[in-house]
N, C-alpha and C positions, 0 to 999 in steps of 0.2 A: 416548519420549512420542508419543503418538498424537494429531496435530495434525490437524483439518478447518481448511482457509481455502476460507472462503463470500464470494463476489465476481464481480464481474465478468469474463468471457473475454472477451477483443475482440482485434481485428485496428487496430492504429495508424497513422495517415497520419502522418509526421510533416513541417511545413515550417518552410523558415526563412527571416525577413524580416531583410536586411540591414541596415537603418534602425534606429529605436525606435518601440515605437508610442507613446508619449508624446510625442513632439515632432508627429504628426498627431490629436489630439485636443483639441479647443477644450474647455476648460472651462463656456465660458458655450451650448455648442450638447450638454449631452451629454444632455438631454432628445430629440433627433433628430439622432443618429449613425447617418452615414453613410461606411463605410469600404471601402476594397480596398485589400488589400494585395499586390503581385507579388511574388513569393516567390523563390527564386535554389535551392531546392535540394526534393526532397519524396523521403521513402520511406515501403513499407509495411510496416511489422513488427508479430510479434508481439507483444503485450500484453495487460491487465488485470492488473486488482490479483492477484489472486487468485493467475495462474500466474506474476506478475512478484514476488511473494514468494516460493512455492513453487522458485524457481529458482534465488536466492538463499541461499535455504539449501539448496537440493541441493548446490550448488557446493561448499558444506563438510561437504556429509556429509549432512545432515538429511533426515528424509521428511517427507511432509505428503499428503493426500487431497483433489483440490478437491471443492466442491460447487458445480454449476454449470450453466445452461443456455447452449446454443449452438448456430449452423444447422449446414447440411447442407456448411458451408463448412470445418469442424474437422477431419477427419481427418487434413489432410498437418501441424497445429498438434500433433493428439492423440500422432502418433508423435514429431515433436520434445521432447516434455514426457517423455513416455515414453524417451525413450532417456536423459535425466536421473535414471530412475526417479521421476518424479513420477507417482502413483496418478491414475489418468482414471477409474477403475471409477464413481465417482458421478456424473461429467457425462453429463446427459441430451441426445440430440442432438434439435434440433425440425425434421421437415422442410420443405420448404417456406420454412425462415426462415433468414437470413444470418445469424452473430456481428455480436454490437455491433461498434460502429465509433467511434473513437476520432478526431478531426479537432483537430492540435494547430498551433497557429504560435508560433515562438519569435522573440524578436527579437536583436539583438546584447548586449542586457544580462541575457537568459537569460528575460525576462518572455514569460508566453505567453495567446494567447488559444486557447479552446478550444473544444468541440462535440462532444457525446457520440450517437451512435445507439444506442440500447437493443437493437433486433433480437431475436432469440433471446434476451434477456435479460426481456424482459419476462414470461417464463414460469418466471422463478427461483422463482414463490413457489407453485408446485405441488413442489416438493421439498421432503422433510419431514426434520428427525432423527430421527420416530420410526420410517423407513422402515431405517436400519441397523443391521447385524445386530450390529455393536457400539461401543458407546458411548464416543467420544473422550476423552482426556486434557483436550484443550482445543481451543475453535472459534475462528478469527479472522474476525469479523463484518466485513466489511469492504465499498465502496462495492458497492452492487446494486441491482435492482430495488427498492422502497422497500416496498412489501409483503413481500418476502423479507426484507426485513432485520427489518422486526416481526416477522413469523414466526419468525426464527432466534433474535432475545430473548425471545418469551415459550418456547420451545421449550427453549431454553437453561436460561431461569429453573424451569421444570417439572421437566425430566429432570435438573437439580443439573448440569450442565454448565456447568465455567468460560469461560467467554467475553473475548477481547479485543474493544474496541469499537473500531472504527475508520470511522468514518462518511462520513468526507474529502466528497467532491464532492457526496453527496445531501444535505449538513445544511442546504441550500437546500429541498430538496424534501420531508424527514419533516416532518413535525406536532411540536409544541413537545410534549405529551406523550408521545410516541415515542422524540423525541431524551432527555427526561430519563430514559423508561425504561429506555430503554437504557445510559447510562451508571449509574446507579444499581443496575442490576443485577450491572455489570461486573467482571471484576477487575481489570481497568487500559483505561485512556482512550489512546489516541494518536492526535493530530493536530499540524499544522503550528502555526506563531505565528497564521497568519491563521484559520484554525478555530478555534482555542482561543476567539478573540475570537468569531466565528460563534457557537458554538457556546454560547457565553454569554449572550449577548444572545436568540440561539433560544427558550433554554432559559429563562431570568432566573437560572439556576445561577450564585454567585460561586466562584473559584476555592477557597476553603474548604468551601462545597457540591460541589463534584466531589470534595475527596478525603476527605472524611467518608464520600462511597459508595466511590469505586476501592483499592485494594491501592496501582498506582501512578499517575501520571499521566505520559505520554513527550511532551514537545513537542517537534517538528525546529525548529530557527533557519536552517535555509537555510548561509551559507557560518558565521555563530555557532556551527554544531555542533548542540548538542543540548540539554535540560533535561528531569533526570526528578524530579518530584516523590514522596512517599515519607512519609507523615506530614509529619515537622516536618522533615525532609531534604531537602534541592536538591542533586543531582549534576548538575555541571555537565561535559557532554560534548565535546570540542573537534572542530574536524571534522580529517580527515585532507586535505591539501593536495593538490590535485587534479596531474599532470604535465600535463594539459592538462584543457580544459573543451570538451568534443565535444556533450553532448544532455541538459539537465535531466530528461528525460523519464524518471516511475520512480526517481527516486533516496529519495525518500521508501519506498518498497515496497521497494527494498535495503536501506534501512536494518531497515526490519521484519523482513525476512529473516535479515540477521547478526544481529541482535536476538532473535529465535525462536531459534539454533541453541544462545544462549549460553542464553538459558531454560529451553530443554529438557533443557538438563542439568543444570541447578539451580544456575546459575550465581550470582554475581553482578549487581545490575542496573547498576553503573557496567561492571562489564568487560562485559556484554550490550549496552549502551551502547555501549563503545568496539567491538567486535564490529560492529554497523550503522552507527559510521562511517565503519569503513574498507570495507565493505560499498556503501557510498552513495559512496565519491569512487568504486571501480571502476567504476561505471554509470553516473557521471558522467563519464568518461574514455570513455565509447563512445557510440553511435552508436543510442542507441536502448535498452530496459527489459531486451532479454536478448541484448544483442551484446557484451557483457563476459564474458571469459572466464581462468580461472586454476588452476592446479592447488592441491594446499591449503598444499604445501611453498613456493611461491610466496605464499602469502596470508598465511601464519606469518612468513615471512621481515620483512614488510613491516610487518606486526604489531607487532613488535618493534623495529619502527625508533622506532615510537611508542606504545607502551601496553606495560606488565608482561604476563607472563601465566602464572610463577609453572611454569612447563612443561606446561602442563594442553592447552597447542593439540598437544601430541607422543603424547596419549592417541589 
C-alpha cells in the first residue's frame, strides 16, 4: 500500500517539571495565569506527526511518503528518516525559514503543557496532490498547517483518495465547517478521549453522526488502551504495560504507526489495534517520538506475550 502522511516536521524541545502542574494553578485565578516553571531536564529531538508515524511503521517494515514543508534546518533530519527508508522526495525545503518547533513540558503525572512554532510549516498548503505523479493508496491527514489540511480534504475528496482524518492539535484552530468536512469525508477518524469530546462540541457532530460518515472511528484512552468504533462494534483495545515510563511524547503517533502497518495489509482492525499498542508502550519506554528502537524478531516476541497473531507477524 502506497501511504502519504501529510503533517507536521518539527524539531522537539522536550522538558520535564518535577512537580505537578495542578497543585500550582489556582482555580479561582485562571482568568490571569501567570506561571514559570524550572524544569530539571530539556532535550532536542526529532519530531512531527507525520515522520513520528512514518517511523513507527518503518520499524516493522512499512513505507510511507511524507508530504511536508520544512527550513533550511532539515537536512541532517532528512538523512535520518532516510536511512529508515522513509520517502523525503515530497518534502519541500523553504529557505530562509526554520522547521516548526515543538515546546513540550511534562510534569511527574505525565500531563504536559505545550507550544507549537509553525515555521516552514506554515507553507504546507502550497503543496498540492494533484502535483504527483502517482496517486496513493491512502493519505493520512494529519495535524498541519490548517489551510493544508483543507486543501488535503477537499483534494482527497476530488481525486477519490481515501483519507484518514486525524486533526489532533489544530481542532482548536479549523473552522466548525472544516472540522465536519473533514471527517465526513473520511474513512476513519482517529483522535484521543479529549478530542473526541473537542471535536464534538467543534463540530455539534454526536458520536452516531461521526460514524454514519467514518468506516471506523479509533480513540486512544491513554494508560485504558484503546476503542475502535465500527458500525454497531466497539473493540476494545488494552494497552500494553509499559517496563518503565521515560516520555509521553508521540505515543499517540506510535500508535498510528503499528496501526497503519496492520492496515496496510488488510488486516484486522482489533489486531491493527493491538499492533499500535504495543507500538505506543515502545515510545513510551523512551526518551522522546523516535529514540525507541527494536528489531521486528524483538517486537513479535513481545507481541505474543499479549495478543494472538495466528503466525501472520512471521510473513
Amino acid at each position: 500500500m502506497d501511504i502519504i502522511l501529510a503533517g507536521s516536521i518539527a524539531y522537539d524541545y522536550l522538558m520535564t517539571f518535577p512537580g505537578r502542574f495542578a497543585d500550582h494553578i489556582l482555580p479561582e485565578k485562571l482568568n490571569s495565569i501567570s506561571l514559570s516553571f524550572l524544569v530539571d531536564s530539556m532535550v532536542r529531538l526529532r519530531g512531527g506527526i507525520a515522520p513520528n508515524i512514518a517511523y513507527n511503521l518503518a520499524l516493522l517494515g512499512g513505507k510511507s511518503r511524507l508530504l511536508a514543508a520544512v527550513g533550511e534546518d532539515f537536512e541532517e533530519y532528512r538523512l535520518w528518516l532516510e536511512r529508515y527508508g522513509i520517502d523525503t522526495s515530497l518534502v519541500r525545503v523553504i529557505p530562509g525559514v526554520y522547521s516548526a518547533t515543538f515546546f513540550a513540558n511534562s510534569d511527574r503525572d505525565n500531563n504536559q503543557i505545550s507550544s507549537f512554532y509553525p515555521g516552514a510549516m506554515a507553507f504546507a498548503s502550497e503543496l498540492s496532490l494533484y502535483d504527483l505523479d502517482v496517486s496513493p493508496d491512502l493519505v493520512v491527514i494529519s495535524a498541519n498547517e490548517p489551510d493544508a489540511m483543507r486543501r488535503y480534504v477537499q483534494e482527497c475528496q476530488e481525486l477519490f483518495i481515501p483519507y484518514f482524518y486525524d486533526p489532533s492539535q489544530q481542532i482548536i484552530r479549523m473552522e466548525k465547517e472544516d472540522l465536519r468536512k473533514g471527517v465526513e469525508g473520511a474513512k476513519a477518524l482517529f483522535v484521543n478521549d479529549y478530542e473526541y469530546s473537542l471535536i464534538q462540541k467543534a463540530t455539534g457532530m454526536t458520536p452516531n453522526d461521526i460514524l454514519e460518515h467514518v468506516e471506523f472511528l479509533v480513540v486512544t484512552l491513554g494508560e485504558k488502551g484503546a476503542a475502535i468504533y465500527a458500525g454497531d462494534e466497539v473493540i476494545e483495545i488494552p494497552c500494553v504495560l509499559p517496563a518503565k515510563i521515560a516520555d509521553p511524547t508521540g505515543v499517540g503517533d506510535a500508535f498510528r504507526g503499528g496501526f497503519l502497518y496492520g492496515f496496510s495489509r488488510g488486516w484486522g482492525l482489533s489486531f491493527c489495534g493491538h499492533l499500535g499498542a504495543l507500538s505506543a508502550t515502545y515510545c513510551l519506554e523512551a526518551k522522546g517520538p523516535q529514540a525507541h528502537h527494536y528489531t521486528k524478531q524483538d517486537y513479535v516476541t513481545r507481541f505474543r506475550e499479549h495478543f494472538q497473531d495466528g503466525g501472520v507477524l512471521d510473513e
